[in-house]
Each structure stands twice: as structure tokens, then as C-alpha cells.
KOLGU-4560 file (N, C-alpha, C; in nm, 3 decimals, padded with zeros to 5 digits):
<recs>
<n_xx: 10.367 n_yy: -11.900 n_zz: -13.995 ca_xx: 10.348 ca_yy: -11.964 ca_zz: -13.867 c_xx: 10.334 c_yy: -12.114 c_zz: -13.891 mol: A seq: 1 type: UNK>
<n_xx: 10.425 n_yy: -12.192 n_zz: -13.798 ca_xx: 10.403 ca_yy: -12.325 ca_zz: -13.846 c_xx: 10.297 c_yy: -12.425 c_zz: -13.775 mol: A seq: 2 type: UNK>
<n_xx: 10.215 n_yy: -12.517 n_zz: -13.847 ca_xx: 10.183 ca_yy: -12.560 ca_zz: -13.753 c_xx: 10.213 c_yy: -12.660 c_zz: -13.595 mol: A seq: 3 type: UNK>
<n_xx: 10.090 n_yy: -12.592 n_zz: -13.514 ca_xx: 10.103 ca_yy: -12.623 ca_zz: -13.323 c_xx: 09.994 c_yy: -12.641 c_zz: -13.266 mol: A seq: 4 type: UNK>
<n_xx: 09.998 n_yy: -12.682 n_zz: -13.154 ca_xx: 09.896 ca_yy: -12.670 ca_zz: -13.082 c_xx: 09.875 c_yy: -12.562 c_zz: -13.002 mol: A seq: 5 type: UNK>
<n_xx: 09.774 n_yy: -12.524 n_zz: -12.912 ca_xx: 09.746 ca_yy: -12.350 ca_zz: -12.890 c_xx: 09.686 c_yy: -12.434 c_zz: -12.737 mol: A seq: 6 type: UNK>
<n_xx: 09.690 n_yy: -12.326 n_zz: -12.668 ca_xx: 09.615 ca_yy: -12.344 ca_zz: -12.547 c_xx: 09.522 c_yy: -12.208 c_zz: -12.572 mol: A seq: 7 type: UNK>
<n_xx: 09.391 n_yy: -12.279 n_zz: -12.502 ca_xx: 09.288 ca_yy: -12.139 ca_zz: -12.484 c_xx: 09.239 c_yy: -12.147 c_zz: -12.382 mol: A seq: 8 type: UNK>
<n_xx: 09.160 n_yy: -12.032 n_zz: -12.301 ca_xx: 09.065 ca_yy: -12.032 ca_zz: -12.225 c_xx: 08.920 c_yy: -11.968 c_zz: -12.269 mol: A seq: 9 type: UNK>
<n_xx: 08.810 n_yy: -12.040 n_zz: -12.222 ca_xx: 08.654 ca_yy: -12.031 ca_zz: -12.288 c_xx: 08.631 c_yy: -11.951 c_zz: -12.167 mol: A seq: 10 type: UNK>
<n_xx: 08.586 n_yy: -11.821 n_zz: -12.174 ca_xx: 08.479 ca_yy: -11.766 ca_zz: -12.050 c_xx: 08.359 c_yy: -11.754 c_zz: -12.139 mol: A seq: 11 type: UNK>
<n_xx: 08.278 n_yy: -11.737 n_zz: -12.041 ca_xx: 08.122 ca_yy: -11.717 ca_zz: -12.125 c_xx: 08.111 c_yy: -11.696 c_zz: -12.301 mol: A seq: 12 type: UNK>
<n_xx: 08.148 n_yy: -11.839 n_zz: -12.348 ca_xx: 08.159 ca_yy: -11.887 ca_zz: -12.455 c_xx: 08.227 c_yy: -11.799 c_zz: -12.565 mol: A seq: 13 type: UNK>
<n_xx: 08.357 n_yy: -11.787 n_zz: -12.501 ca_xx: 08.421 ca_yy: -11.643 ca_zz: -12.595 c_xx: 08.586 c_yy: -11.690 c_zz: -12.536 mol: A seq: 14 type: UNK>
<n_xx: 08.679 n_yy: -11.770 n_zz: -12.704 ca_xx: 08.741 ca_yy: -11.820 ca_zz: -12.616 c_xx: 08.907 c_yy: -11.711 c_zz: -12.667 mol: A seq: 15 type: UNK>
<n_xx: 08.988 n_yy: -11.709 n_zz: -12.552 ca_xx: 09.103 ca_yy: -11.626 ca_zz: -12.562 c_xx: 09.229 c_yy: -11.711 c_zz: -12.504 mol: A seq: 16 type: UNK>
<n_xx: 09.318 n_yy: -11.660 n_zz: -12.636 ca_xx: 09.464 ca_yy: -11.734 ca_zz: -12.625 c_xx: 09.559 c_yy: -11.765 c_zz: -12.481 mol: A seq: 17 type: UNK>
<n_xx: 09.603 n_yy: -11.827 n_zz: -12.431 ca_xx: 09.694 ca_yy: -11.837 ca_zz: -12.361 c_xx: 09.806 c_yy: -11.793 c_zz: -12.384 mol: A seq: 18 type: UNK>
<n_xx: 09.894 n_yy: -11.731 n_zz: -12.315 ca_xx: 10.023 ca_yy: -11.697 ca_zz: -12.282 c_xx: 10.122 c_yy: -11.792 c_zz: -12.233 mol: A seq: 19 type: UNK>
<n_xx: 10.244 n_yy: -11.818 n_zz: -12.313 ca_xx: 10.302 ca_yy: -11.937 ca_zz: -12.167 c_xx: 10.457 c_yy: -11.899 c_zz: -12.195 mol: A seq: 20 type: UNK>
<n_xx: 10.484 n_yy: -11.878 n_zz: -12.124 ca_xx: 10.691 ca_yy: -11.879 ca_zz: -12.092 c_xx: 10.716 c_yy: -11.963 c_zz: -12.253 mol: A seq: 21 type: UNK>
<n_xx: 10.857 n_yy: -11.994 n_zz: -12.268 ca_xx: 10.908 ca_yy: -12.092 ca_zz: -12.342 c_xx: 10.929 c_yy: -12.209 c_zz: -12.220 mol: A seq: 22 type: UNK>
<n_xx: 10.949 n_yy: -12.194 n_zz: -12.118 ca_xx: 10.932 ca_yy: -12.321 ca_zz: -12.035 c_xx: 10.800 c_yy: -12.367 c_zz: -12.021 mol: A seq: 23 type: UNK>
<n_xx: 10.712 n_yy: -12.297 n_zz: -12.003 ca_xx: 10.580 ca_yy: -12.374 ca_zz: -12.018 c_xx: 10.524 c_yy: -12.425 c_zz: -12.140 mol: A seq: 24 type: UNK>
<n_xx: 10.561 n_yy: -12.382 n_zz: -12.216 ca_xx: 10.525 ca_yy: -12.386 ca_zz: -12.338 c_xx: 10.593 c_yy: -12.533 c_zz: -12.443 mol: A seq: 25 type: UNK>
<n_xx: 10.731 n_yy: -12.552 n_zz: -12.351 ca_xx: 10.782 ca_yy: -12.672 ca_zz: -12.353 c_xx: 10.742 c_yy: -12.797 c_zz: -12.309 mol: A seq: 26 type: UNK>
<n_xx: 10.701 n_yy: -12.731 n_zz: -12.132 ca_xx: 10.627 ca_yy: -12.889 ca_zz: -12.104 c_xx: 10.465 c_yy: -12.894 c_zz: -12.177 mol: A seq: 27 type: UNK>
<n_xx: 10.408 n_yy: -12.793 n_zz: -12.236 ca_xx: 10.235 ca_yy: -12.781 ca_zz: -12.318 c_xx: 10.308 c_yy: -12.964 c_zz: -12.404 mol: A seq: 28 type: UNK>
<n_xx: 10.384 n_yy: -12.890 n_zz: -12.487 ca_xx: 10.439 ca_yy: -12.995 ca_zz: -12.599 c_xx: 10.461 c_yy: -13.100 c_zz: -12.548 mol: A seq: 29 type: UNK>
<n_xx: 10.526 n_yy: -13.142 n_zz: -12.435 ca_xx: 10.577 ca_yy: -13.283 ca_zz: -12.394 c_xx: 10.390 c_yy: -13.330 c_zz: -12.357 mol: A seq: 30 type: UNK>
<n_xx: 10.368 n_yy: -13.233 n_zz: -12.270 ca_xx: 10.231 ca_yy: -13.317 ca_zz: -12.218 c_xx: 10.175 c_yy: -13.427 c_zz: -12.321 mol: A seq: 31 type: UNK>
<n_xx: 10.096 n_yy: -13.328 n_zz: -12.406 ca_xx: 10.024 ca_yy: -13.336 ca_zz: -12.533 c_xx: 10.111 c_yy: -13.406 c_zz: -12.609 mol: A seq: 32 type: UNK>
<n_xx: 10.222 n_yy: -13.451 n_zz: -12.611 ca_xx: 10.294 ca_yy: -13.578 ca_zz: -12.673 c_xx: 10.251 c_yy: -13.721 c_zz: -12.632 mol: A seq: 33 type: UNK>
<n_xx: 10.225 n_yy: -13.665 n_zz: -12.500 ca_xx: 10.242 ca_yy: -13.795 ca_zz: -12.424 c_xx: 10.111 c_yy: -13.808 c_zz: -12.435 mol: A seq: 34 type: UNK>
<n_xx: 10.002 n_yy: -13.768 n_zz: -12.445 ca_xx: 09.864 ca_yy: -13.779 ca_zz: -12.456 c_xx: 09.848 c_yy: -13.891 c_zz: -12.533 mol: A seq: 35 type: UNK>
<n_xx: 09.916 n_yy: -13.876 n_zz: -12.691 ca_xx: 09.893 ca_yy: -13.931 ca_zz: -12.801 c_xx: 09.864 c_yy: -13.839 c_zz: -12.890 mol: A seq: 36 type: UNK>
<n_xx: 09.795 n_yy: -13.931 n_zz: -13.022 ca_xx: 09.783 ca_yy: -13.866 ca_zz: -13.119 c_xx: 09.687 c_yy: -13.739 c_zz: -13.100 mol: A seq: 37 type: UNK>
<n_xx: 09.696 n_yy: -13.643 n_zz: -13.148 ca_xx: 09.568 ca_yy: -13.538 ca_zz: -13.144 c_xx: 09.473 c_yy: -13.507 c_zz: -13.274 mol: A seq: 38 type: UNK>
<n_xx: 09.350 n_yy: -13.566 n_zz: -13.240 ca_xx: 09.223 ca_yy: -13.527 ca_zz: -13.357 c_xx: 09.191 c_yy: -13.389 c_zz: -13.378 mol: A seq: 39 type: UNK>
<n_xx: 09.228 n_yy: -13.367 n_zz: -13.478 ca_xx: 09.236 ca_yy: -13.209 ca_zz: -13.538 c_xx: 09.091 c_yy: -13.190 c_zz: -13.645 mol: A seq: 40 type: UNK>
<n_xx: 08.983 n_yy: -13.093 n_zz: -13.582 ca_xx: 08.884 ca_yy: -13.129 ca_zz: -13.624 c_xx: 08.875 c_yy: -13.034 c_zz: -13.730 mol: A seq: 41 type: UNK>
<n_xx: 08.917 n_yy: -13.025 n_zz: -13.882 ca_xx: 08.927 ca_yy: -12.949 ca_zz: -13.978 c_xx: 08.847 c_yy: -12.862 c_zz: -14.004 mol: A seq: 42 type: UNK>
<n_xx: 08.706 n_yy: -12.893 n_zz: -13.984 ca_xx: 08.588 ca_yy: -12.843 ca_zz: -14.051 c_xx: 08.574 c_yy: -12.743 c_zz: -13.922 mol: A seq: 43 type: UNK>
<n_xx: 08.574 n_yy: -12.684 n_zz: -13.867 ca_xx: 08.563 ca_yy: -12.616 ca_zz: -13.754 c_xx: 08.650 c_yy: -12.519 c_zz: -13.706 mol: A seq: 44 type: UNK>
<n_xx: 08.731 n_yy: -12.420 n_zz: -13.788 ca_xx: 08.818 ca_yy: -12.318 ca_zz: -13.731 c_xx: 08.769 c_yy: -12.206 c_zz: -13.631 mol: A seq: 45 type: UNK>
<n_xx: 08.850 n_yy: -12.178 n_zz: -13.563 ca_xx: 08.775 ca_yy: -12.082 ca_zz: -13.471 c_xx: 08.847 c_yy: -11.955 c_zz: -13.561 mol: A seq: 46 type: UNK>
<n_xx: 08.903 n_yy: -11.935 n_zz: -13.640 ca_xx: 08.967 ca_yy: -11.820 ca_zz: -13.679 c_xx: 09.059 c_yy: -11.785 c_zz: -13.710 mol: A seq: 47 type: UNK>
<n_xx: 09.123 n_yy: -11.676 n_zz: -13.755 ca_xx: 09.278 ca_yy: -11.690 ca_zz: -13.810 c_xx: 09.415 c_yy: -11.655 c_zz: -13.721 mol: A seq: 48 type: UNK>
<n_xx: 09.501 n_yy: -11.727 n_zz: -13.723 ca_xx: 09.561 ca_yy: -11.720 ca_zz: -13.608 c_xx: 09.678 c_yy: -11.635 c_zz: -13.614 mol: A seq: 49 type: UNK>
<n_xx: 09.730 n_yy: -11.572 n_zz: -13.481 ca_xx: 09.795 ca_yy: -11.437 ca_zz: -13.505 c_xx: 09.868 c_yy: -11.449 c_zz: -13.388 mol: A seq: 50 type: UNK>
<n_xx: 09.993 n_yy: -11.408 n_zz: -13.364 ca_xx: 10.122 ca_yy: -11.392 ca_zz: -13.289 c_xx: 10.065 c_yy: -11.288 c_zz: -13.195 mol: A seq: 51 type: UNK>
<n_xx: 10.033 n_yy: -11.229 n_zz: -13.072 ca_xx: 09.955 ca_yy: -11.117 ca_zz: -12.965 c_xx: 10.080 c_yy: -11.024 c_zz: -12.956 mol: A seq: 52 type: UNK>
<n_xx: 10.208 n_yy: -11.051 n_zz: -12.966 ca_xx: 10.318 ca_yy: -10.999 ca_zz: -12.974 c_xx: 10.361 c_yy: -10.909 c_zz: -13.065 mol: A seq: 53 type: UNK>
<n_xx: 10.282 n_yy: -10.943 n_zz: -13.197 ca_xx: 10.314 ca_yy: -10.887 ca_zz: -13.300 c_xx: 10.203 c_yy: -10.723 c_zz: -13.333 mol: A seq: 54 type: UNK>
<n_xx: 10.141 n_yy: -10.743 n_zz: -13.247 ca_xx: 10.003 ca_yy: -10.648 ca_zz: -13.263 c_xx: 10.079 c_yy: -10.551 c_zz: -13.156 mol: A seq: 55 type: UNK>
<n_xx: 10.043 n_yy: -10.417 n_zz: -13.238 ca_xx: 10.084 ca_yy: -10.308 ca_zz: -13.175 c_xx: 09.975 c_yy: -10.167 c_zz: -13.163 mol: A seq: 56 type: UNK>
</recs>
């Protein structure tokens, strides 16, 4: 998996992946381009990351 950026949602401090089209998922990327740079806070993983598609 290469690295990306991820969208999540936090409910009562428990946070779960987003889903998005390849069209949404296109403009995620443009947004967050246009933001600028993004601070990637190393020391802090939430966990290991996994394709939801691939789980059966």
C-alpha cells in the first residue's frame, strides 16, 4: 500500500475509515493539495492500515 492520506470519522473517541467513490476520492486529493503541505505526525499511529475491501 502506498503512501496517502485517509479520511476518518471520530464518534465517541473511536475513529473509523471513510469510504469514497474514485471521484471523491479524487477531489479528497486535489483539496488537501491545495491546503498545502501536510504535517504528518510520526510518533502517533493510530494503527495498521488495511484495504475494508480486502477483508472477507
Amino acid at each position: 500500500m502506498k503512501d496517502q492520506l485517509g479520511l476518518f470519522y471520530v464518534k465517541d473517541g473511536v475513529s473509523y475509515p471513510v469510504a469514497l467513490t474514485e471521484e471523491q476520492k479524487s477531489i479528497f486529493n486535489l483539496t488537501m493539495a491545495a491546503i498545502g503541505p501536510i504535517k504528518v505526525i510520526e510518533n502517533k499511529p493510530m494503527g495498521i492500515a488495511v484495504r475494508l475491501s480486502d477483508l472477507q
